[in-house]
N, C-alpha and C positions, 0 to 999 in steps of 0.2 A: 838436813840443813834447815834451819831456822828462817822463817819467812817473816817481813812486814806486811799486815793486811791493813789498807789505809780505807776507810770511810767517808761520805760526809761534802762531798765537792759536789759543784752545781752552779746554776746559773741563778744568780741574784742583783738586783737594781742598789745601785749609790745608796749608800746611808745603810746598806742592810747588814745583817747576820749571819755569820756559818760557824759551825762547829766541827774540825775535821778531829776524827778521832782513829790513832792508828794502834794495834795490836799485834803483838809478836806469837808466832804461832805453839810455841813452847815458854810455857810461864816458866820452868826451872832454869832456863837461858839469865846469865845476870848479864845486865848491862850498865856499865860505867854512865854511857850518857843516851840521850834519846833526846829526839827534838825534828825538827821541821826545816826541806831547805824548799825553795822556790824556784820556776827557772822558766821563763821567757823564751820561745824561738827567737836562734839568734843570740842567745846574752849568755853571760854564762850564772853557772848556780849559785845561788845566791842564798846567804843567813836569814830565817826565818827566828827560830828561834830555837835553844837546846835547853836542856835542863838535865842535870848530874843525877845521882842516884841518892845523893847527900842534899838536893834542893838546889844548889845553884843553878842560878837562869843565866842566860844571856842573849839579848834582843837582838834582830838585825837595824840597821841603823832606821833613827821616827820609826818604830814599829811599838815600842814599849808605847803604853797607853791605850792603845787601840785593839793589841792582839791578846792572850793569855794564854800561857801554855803550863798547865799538871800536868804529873806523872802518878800512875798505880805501879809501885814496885813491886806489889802480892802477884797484880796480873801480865805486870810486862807492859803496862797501854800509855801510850800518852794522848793528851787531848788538845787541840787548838784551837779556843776561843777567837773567833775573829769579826769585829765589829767595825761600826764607821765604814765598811768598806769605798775602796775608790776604786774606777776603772784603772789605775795603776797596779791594783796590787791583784788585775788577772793572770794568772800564770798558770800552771802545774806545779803543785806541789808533793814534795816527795819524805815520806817519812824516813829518819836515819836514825840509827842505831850503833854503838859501838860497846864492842866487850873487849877487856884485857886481862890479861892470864899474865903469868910471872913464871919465868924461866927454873929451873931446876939449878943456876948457878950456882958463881959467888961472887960479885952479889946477883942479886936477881934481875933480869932484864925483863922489862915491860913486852909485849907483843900484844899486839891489837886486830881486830876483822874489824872492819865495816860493812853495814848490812842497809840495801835502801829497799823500799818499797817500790812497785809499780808507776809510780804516781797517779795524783787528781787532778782532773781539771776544777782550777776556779776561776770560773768569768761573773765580771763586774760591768753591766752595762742596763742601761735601760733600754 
């Protein structure tokens, strides 16, 4: 079974820096999308960001500008730049994963796994 190994969380002061960087434990694994979600005791999970295996991104809402999230599809990793920080954006962050396979029909049906990581803590506080 294919694992997310997430990196990179920690305690940092308003205005700083993190780089979370996560890695799937089997690079021959393809996966359609990868990306970041976040989640708050109490709230529910929330968009960080995702990005396709073809490049498309997409941010969770005011996050584009501030966050940046690459992908290595040689190694399966994605990375999330995250700057500007605010004490809003402490959470747990959890790396996600998804692969789809095609059915042996006619026509073919899509099926999907989702795969999350452990999660990281990221706290924003002075």
């Amino acid at each position: 079974q294919v694992q997310l190994v997430e990196s990179g969380g920690g305690l940092v002061q308003p205005g700083g820096s993190l780089t979370l960087t996560c890695a799937a434990t089997e690079t021959i694994f393809d996966f359609d999308i990868m990306g970041w979600f976040r989640q708050v005791s109490g709230k529910e999970r929330e968009l960080v960001a995702t990005v396709t295996s073809s490049g498309s991104i997409e941010y969770g809402d005011s996050l584009e500008g501030r966050f940046t999230i690459s992908r290595d599809n040689v190694k399966n990793m994605v990375v999330l730049e995250m700057n500007s920080l605010k004490p809003a954006d402490t959470a747990v962050y959890y790396c996600y994963a998804r692969s789809t396979m095609y059915t042996a029909s006619v026509p073919p049906r899509p099926v999907s796994d989702d795969y999350w990581g452990q999660g990281t803590q990221v706290t924003v506080s002075s």
